[in-house]
Structure formats: C-alpha cells, structure tokens
C-alpha positions in Angstrom: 140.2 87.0 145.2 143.6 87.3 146.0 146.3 88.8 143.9 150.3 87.7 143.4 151.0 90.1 146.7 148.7 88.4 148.2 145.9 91.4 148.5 142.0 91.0 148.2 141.2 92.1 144.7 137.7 93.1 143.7 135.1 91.3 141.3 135.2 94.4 139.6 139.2 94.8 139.2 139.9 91.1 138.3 139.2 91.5 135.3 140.4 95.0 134.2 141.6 93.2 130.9 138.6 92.0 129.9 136.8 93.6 126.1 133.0 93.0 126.7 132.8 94.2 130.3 130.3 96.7 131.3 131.6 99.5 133.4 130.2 102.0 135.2 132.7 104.8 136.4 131.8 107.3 138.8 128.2 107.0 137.9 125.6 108.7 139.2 122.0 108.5 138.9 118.5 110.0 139.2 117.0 113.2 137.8 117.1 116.8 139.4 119.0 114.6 142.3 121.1 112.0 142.6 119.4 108.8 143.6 122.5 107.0 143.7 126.0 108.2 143.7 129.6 107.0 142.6 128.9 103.4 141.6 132.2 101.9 140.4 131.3 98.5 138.8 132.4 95.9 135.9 130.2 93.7 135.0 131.5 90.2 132.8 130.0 88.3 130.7 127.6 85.7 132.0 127.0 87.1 135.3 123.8 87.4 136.8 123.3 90.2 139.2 120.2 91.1 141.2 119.4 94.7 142.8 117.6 94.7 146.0 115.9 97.5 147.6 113.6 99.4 148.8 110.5 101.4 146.2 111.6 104.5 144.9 115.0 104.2 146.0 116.6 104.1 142.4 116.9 100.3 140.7 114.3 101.3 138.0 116.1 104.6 137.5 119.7 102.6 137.7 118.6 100.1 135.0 117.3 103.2 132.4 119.9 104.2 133.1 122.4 101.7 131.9 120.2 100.8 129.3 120.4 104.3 127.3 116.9 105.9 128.4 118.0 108.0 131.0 121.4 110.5 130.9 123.6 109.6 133.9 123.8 112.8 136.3 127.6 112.1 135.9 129.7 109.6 135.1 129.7 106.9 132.4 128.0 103.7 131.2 130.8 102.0 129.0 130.5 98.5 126.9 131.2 97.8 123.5 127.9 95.5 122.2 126.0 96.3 119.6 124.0 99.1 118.9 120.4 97.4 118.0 120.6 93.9 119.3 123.2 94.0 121.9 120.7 95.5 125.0 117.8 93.5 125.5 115.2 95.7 128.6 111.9 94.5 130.1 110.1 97.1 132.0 107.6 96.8 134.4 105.1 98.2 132.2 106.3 95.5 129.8 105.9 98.1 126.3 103.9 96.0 124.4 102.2 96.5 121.3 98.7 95.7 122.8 96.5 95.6 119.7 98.9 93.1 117.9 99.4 89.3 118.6 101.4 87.5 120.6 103.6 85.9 117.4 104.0 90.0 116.2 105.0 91.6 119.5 107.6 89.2 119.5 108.7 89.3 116.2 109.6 93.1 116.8 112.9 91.5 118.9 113.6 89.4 116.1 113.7 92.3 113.7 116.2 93.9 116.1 118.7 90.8 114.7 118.2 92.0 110.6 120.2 95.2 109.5 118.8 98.5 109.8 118.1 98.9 106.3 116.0 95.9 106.6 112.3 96.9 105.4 109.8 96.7 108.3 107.5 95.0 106.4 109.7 92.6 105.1 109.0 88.6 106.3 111.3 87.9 108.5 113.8 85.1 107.3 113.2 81.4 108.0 116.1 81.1 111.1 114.1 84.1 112.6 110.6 82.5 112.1 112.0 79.3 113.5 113.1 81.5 116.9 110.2 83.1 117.5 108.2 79.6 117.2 111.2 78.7 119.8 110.7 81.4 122.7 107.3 81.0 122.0 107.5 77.4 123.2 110.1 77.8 125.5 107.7 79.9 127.5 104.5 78.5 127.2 103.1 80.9 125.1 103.1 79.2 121.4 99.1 78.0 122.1 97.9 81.9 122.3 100.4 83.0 119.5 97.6 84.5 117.4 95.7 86.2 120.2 96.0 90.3 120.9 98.2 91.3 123.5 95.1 92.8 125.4 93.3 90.3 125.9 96.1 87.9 127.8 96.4 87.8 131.9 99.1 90.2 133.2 101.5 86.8 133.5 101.3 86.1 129.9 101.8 89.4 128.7 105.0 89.3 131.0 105.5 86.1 129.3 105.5 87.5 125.7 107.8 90.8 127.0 110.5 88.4 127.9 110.4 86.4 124.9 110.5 89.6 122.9 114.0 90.1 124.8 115.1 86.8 125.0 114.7 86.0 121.2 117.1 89.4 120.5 119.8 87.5 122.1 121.3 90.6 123.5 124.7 90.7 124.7 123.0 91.8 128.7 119.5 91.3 129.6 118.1 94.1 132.1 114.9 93.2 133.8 113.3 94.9 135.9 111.0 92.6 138.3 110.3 90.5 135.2 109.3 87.3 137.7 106.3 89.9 138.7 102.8 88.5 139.0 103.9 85.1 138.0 102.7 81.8 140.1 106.1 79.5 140.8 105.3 77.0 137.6 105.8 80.1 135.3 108.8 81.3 137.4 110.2 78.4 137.0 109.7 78.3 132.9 111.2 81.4 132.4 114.1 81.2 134.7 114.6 78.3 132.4 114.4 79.9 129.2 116.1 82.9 130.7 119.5 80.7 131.8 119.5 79.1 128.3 120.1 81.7 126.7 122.2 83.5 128.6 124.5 80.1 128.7 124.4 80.0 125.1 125.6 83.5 124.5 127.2 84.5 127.2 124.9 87.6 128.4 124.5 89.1 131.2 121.6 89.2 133.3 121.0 92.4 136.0 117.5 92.3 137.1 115.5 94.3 140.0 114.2 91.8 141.9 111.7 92.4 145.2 111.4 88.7 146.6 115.0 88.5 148.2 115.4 84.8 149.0 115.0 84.1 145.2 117.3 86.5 144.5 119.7 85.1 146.8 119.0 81.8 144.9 119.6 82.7 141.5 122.2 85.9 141.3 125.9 85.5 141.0 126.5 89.1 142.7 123.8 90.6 144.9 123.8 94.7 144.7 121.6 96.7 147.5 121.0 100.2 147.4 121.4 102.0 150.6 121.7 105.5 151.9 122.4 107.1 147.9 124.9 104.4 147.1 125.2 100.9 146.1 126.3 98.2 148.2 127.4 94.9 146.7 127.3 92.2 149.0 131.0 90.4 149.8 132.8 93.1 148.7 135.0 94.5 151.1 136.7 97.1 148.9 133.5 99.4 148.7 
C-alpha cells in the first residue's frame, strides 16, 4: 500500500488508527527459549490469517500464546475485546467435556455470552437455545445432539469443538488445525459456518493450518515461521 509520499506502507501500519486491532509488539514466544522472536503485527477486524510451518516449530505455542494460556517470553499481546466472550480457541485436543452430550458441550460457549454472575445451572435463555440449535445445524451435528462426546468419530467431535467457539461469537477465532481429520464435504461445512460468522461479526480468524494449498485458498495474510521469526508473505518491510 502506498502512502501520500508515495512509500510502501505495511498491512500492519495502515491502520495504526484503528480501536479493535490486535497487536503484537516485540513479542516473543516459547518457554525456557524463544521459539519465535520479535513479531511486530496488527491484526484487523475480519481478516483471516493462516500460519504455516513446520511441527514443533512454534504455531501452537504462538496461538496460546495470543490467546492468554501461555506468558509471552517478552513483549505484548494487546486488544481491547471482551474478557469472557471476546476469544473464542480450538485446540487440537479439542477440550471437550467427553461424558456430556453434544447439545451440553456446546452450550458451555453459549454461557460464555450470559454475565458472570449468571448461575451455571441456570437454563439458558431462549435466543441462546435458539443458537445452539443453529451451530448445531450449521454443522451437521443437530441429528447426534443428545449423544456423549465419547462416543462420536474424531471429525464430529471436531465438529462440536468449533461450534462450541463459533456460537460465542468471539471478537477472533484462533484455531489451531481445526480442518484436522475431516473428509472435504465436512471441510467444506464448516468453512461455511466458520465465514458466516465471522462476516456477521466482524472476527478474526488466525488458524494453524498444515495443508498449504488450502491455506493459500482461504487466508487473507499468509504467516510462515522460519529460522525463530515470522515471516508474512508480501510484506516487504519485515
């Protein structure tokens, strides 16, 4: 993008005005060791940005990371959503509530929409009932709504973990390889659910991704992790 000199600007510094950005400033990541160092990024609303790379090599850790799990080495994760609603995660080991239905485990993200002082064993409101029948639908999943958790294929469970997100209606939507063991019907579902949403409200989406041509397909920005640092592709300021 140019600016009024006529200058290349950054994604990242075109919008320096902007309230809901997410920022990361001098960030670094990992544990004893940095797995990745110095990532300057802002990320708007609506984009949809895919991380590419390697095993082991830090995207899991980078996405704890800006979700609150993990403290940075150094640096800082900034943003301005909401405390309880406003960052929706999947993890690859999904966190489900095995033992519980379908209709339950995903009635834990509607919850995260009531106020704190809410009474877990409250019923959830009418609107909220009325969602989770929605992302149930939306992803194929409303015919097993009374089953456990345990018994459902690894693809529906990953099914039920991104409804769970999705019905939050989080400000940004971190996923990591939430397309995992899915055949290209279900991919398709959910990509579909997943874009509707994120239209509607305006999230974000960052999601580790291993298959890179559909990556390259669906993401706005693509990020790579190389050599301790991350590489976004196009940018010629890094």
């Amino acid at each position: 993008m140019a600016g009024a000199d006529g200058s290349s600007k950054s994604a990242d510094a075109a919008h320096d005005d902007e309230p809901e950005a997410l920022v990361l400033q001098d960030l670094s990541v990992g544990y004893k060791d940095p797995l990745i160092s110095n990532i300057n990024k802002k990320i708007m609303p609506g984009e949809l940005i895919a991380i590419l790379g390697p095993s082991g090599i830090g995207k899991t850790t980078l996405l704890r990371t800006i979700a609150g799990l993990i403290r940075p080495l150094s640096g800082k994760v900034s943003h301005d959503y909401p405390t309880r609603s406003g960052i929706g995660y999947i993890p690859q080991r999904l966190g489900l509530i095995r033992h519980s239905t379908v209709r339950s485990n995903i009635s834990i993200g509607a919850r995260s929409r009531c106020s704190k002082f809410y009474p877990a064993f409250f019923p959830l409101s009418r609107e909220l009932k009325n969602d989770v029948k929605s992302a149930m639908k939306s992803l194929n999943i409303d015919d097993i709504a009374d089953e456990p958790v345990r018994i459902l294929s690894g693809g529906q469970q990953r099914r039920v973990a991104i409804a769970r997100t999705l019905i939050q209606k989080p400000r940004i939507i971190l996923a990591d390889e939430f397309l995992g063991e899915l055949d290209k019907e279900n991919v398709k579902s959910i990509i579909t659910a997943t874009k509707k949403v994120v239209d509607e409200i305006g999230a974000t989406l960052i999601m580790v991704e291993h298959h890179e041509e559909r990556a390259m397909k669906l993401a706005d920005r693509i990020w790579r992790i190389e050599d301790n640092k991350l590489i976004e592709e196009g940018d010629s300021n890094q």
